[in-house]
N, C-alpha and C positions, 0 to 999 in steps of 0.2 A: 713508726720507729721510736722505739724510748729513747728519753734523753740521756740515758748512760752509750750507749750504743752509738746514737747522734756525735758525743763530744768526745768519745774513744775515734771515729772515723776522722772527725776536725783536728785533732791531735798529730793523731798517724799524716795527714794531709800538711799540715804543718811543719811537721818534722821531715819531710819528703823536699818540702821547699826551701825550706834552713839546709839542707845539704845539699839541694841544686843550685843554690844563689852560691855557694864555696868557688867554683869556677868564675864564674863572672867578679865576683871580689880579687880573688886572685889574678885575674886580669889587669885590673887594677895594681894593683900593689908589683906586680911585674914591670908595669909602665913607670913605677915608680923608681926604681934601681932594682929594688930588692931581688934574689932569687928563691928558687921551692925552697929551701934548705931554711934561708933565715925566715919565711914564713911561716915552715911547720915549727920550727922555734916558739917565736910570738902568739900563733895559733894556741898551742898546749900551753903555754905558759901563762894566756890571761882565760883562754878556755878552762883549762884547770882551775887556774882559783875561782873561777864563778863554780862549778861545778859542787869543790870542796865547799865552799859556800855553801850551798844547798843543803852536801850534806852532814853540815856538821849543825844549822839552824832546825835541824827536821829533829826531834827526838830518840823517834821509832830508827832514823838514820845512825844516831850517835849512840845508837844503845847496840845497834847491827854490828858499827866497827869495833866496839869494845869486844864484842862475843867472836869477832871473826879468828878462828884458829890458825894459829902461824902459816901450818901448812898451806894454809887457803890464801892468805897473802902473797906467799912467796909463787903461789899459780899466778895469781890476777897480775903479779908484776911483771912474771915470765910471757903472759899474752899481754901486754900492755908492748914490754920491748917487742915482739913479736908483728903489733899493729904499727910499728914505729914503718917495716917496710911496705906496706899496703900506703900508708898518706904519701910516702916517700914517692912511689913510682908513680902513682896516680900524680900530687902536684908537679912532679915534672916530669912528665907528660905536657901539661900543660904548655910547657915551653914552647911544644914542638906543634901541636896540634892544635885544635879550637876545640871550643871549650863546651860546644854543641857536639863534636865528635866522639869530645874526652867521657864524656855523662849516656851516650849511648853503647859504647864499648862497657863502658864500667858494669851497667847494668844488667849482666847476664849474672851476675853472682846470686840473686835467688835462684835460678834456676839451679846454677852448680849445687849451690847448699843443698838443695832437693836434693839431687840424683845422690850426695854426698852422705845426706840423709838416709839411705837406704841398707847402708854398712854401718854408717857408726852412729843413728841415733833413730830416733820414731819416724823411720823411712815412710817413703809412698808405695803404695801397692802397684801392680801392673806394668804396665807397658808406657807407658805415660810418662811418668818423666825421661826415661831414653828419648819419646818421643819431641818432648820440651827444649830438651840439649838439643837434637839434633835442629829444631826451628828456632834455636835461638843460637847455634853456631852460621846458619845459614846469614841470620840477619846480619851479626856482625862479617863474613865474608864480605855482605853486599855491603854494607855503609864501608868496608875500608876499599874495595873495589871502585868504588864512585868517588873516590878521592880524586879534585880536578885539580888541587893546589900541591899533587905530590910533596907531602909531608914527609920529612926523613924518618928512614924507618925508625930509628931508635924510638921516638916517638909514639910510635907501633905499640913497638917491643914494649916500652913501660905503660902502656896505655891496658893491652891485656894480660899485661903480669898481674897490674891492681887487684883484679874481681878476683881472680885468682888465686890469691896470695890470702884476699878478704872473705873468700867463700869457706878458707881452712878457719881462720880466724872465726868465723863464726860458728865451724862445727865442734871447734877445742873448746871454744866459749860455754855451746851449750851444752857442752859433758861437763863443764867446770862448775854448771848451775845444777845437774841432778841429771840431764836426760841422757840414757840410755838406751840401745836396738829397743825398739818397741815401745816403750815408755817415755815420755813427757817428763823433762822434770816437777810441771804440776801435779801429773799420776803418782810419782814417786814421794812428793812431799804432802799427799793427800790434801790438793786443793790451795796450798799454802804459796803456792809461785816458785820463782827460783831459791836455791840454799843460798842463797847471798842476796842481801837487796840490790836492787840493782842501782843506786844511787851510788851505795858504797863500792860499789863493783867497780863503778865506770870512774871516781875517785881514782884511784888504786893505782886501776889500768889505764888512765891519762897519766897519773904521775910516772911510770915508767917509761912510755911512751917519749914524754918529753923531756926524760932523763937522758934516751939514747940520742933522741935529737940533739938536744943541749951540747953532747959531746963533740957529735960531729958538726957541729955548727964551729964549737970551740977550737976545734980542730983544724978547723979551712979557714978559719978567719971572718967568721959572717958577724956581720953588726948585731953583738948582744945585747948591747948598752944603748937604751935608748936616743941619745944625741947622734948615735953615727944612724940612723933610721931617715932617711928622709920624711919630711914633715907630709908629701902626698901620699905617703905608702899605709900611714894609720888609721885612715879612714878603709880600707878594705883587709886592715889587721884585726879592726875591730871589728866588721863586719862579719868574719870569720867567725874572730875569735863567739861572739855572743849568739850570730843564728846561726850558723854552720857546726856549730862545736857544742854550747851550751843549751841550748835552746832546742839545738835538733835532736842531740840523745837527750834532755828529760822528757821535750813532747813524745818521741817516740818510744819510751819506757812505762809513761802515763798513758800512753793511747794502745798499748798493748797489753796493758792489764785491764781495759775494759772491753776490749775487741777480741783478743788473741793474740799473736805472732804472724798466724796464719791470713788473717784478714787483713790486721797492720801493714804485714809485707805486701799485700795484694793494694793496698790504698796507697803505698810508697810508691808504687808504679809513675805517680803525676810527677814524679822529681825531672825526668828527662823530659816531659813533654815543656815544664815551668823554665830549666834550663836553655832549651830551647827557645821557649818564646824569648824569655828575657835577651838571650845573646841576640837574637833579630832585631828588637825594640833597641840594647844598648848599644851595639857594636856592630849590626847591620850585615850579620853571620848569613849565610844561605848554604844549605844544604843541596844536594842535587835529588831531579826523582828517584837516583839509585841509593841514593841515601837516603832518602826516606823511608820507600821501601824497607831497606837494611832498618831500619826501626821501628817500622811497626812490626816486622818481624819478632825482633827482640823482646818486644814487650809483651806480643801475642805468646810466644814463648814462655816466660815469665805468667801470663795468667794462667796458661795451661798447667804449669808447673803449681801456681800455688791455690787453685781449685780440685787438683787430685784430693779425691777423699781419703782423709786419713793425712792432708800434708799438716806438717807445722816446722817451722824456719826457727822457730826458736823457743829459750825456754824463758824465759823474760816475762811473768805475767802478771806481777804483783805492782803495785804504787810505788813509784820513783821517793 
């Protein structure tokens, strides 16, 4: 294996775990007062300036947003507010469910984006992805089937809205970078990666993101202002904020331009297995044999989906 190849997989790997460690933080910061609402707050709001950081230090970054056309702004900010209800449903969720439950529900959304792929960007061929959905709809039957702590539904309800909601998100996403039926946006931009770096992209679209937050945080009265935070809640604010936010979208922006989307998302798979272990080690979480089952389903699911020949999940493939 070459070392371009090797540190595109450890990237992707990385960035898999920066977004599984998000739950477990956020367990934290729950025990702490806080609720979802004022963490996706604090999340996008110190996630984002590491982010803008990034990339306003980068050159090639600062020379991208200058050239970006209005119109292309005024997209990435529409799917930024957009991505505002995907964090929404998924952290709370959290509330209601654990946080091993919360990361294996979620993760049918490669799958979805396949099938999703098929109509509005460089779909998979055959029978295969129908076949994907339908082993990765089974699994999550079973993992909420084997629920012994009857969790309320709402809990449910916002647990598989997330993937859901995140699987559009990602196919708006990857028409907003160039991909079209049939074509790749690297086909279209002849090698060149997405029509937007993706640095400046994910800029853009946090800052909207944690505009809409902002609002309704402002709205219900959640502690904006750092003194009303309890002092145990910002060790899993900051946890968030840098590997779940910061850290997880550049490694996975850098590990997909030397891998693919397609492999990327296939090495993303270890986030629920990392989730898992971790909630056992920190919080002494157990699943039952029917939940487990229900996930190795999902994931099997998810490989099927993203070893169809001809898949790709995104169009994201150039240096962060």
């Amino acid at each position: 294996m070459d070392r371009r190849r090797a540190l595109g997989i450890a990237l992707a790997a990385v960035s898999a775990c920066g977004y599984g460690s998000g739950p477990l933080f956020a367990k934290s910061v729950y025990g702490a007062g806080l609720d979802w609402l004022a963490l996706l707050y604090w999340r996008f709001l110190l996630g984002g300036l590491l982010v803008w950081a990034w990339a306003l230090l980068v050159p090639a970054n600062r020379a991208g947003l200058r050239a970006l056309p209005r119109r292309r702004v005024v997209a990435l900010l529409g799917l930024g507010a957009f991505f505002a209800a995907n964090a929404s449903t998924y952290y709370a969720a959290l509330q209601y469910i654990s946080a091993s439950l919360a990361s294996l529900i979620v993760y049918i959304y490669p799958a979805l984006v396949a099938v999703l792929s098929i109509r509005f960007g460089h779909g998979l061929h055959g029978r295969r992805p129908w076949a994907a959905l339908g082993v990765v709809s089974a699994g999550v039957a079973l993992t909420i089937g084997g629920i012994e702590t009857h969790p309320e539904p709402i809990g449910l309800v916002l647990a598989v809205s997330s993937p859901c909601i995140y699987a559009i998100y990602i196919v708006m996403a990857a028409r907003l970078a160039g991909e079209r039926r049939g074509e790749t946006a690297n086909d279209r931009t002849g090698g060149d990666g997405a029509e937007t770096r993706p640095a400046v992209a994910a800029a853009i679209m946090i800052s909207a993101t944690f505009v809409v937050v902002a609002l309704l945080a402002a709205a219900t009265g959640e502690p904006i202002v750092p003194w009303r935070v309890p002092g145990g809640a910002w060790y899993g604010l900051a946890g968030i904020a840098v590997f779940s936010t910061a850290v997880a979208i550049s490694a996975f922006y850098a590990g997909t331009a030397r891998i693919g989307a397609a492999q990327a998302a296939l090495v993303s798979t270890v986030e629920p297995v990392w989730t898992i272990s971790l909630a056992a080690l920190l919080f002494g979480e157990r699943l039952s044999t029917v939940q487990l089952v229900g996930g190795v389903l999902v994931i099997a699911g998810v490989i099927v989906a993203q070893t169809t020949p001809g898949a790709t999940l995104s169009a994201v493939v150039e240096e962060a």
